[in-house]
N, C-alpha and C positions, 0 to 999 in steps of 0.2 A: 766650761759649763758645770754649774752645782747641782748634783743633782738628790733629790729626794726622796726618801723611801717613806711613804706612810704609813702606819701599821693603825688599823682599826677592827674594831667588834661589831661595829652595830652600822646606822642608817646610813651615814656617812656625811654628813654635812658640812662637816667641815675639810673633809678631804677633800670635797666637790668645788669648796670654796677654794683649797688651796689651788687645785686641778688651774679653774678657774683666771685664779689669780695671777700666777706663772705662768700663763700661757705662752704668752706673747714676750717674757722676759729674755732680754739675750744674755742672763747671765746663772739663771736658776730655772729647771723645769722639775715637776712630778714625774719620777720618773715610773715607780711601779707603787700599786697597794700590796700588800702585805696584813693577812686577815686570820686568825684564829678560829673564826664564823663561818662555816661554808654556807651558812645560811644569811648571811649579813647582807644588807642592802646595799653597803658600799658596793659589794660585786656587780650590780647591774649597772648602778653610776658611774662603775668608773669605766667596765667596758663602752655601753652609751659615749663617753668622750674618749672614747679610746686608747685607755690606759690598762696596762696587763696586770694583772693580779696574782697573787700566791696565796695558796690558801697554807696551814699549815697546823700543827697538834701541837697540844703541854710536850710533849716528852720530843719534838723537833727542836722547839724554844729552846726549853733546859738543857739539849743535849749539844746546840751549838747549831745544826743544819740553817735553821734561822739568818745566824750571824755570817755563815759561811756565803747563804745564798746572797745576801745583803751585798757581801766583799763581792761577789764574782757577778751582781748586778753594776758593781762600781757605782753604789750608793756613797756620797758621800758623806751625808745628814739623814737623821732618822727624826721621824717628825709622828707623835704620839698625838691620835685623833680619836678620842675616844676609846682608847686600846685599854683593857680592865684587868690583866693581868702584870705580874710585877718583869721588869726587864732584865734578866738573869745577867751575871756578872760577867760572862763571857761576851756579850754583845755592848755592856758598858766597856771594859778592856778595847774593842776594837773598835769603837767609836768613840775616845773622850771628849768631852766638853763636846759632842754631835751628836747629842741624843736629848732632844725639847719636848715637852709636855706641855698641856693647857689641863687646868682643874676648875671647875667651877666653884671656886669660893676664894676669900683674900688669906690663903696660908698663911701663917700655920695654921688656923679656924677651918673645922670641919673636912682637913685632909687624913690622910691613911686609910689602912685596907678597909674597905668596901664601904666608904664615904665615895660615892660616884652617882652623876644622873638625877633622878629624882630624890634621893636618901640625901643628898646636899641639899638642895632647893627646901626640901619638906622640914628638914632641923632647923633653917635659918627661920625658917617661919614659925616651928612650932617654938626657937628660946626667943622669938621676936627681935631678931635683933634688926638695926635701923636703915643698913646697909650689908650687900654682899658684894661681890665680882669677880675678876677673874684671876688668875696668877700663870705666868708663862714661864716655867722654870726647866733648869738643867737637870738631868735625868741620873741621879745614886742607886745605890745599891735597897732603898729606903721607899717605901709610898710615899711620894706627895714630897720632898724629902730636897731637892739639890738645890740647887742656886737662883736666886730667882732674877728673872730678867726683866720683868715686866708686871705690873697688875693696873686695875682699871676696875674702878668702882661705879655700881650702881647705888640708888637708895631704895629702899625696902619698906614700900607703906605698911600700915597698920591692918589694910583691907587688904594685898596682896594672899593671893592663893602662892603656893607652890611652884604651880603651872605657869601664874603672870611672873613670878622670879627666876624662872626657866626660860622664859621669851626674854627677858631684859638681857640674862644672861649671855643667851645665845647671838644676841642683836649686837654684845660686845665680843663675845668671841671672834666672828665673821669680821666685825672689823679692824680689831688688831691682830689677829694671828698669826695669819702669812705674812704683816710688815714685822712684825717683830722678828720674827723668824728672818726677814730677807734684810732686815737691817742689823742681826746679830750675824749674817753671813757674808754681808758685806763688810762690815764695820770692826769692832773691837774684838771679836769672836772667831777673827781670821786668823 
């Protein structure tokens, strides 16, 4: 069994989706959240489906507790749901090429530090451009930065607010995330 660590900051939506998704797989499950936010919404979601959670500080991250607790949960894959801070080089080290991101925009376009959330949505609308989506990449030492596995475009009207390129957005995320992730953990990525 593969199992999953998620690390998130905020609502949790797509953790929920991942939750979700893996449920029933007999070869990948969610196995714990992993949170920054003691205040994040992830924490009630995921208890609600009965998933254990870790909350934990900047200076746990940077200092390795993190990556340690990771190893002795026997996470295999670390799977980035919205997490906003950058993933320190000791926790790439002990998960290579097992450590996946989702960005809302088509990288390189509108990635790096504090391109996240609404600040993505709000620039593609305010240079007008025609199309955005998603990008599903491998996790560097870098923002926005590794390998990319996967993207998935939407188009971007003219009349589009922010908010309606944050719905499209998130209407693609939900639907490729978890398979991208469970078909680079089945597949080439083994």
């Amino acid at each position: 069994m593969i199992r999953i660590g998620i690390l998130a900051s905020g609502n949790g939506s797509n953790a929920v989706n991942f939750i979700n998704y893996f449920r029933e797989d007999p070869n990948i499950s969610v196995a714990k959240i992993y949170t920054n936010n003691p205040s994040a919404g992830v924490i009630t979601k995921a208890f609600a489906l009965n998933v254990p959670v870790h909350v934990f500080s900047r200076r746990q991250l940077k200092e390795g507790s993190v990556t340690d607790q990771l190893k002795q949960d026997q996470i295999d894959c670390v799977v980035l749901a919205g997490f906003l801070w950058l993933v320190p080089s000791n926790m790439i080290e002990a998960f290579p090429e097992r450590i996946i991101n989702i960005h809302p925009a088509l990288l390189p376009n509108y990635g790096g530090k504090g391109m996240y959330g609404m600040r993505v949505h709000e620039a593609v609308v305010d240079n007008g451009e025609k199309e955005s989506g998603i990008t599903i990449h491998l996790v560097d030492e870098q923002y926005d930065h590794g390998d990319h596995l996967f993207q998935a475009r939407t188009p971007v009207e003219s009349n589009d607010s922010p908010e309606d390129v944050a719905t499209k957005i998130h209407a693609l995320e939900h639907k490729h995330f978890p398979e991208v992730v469970k078909d680079y953990l089945m597949g080439e990525g083994s």
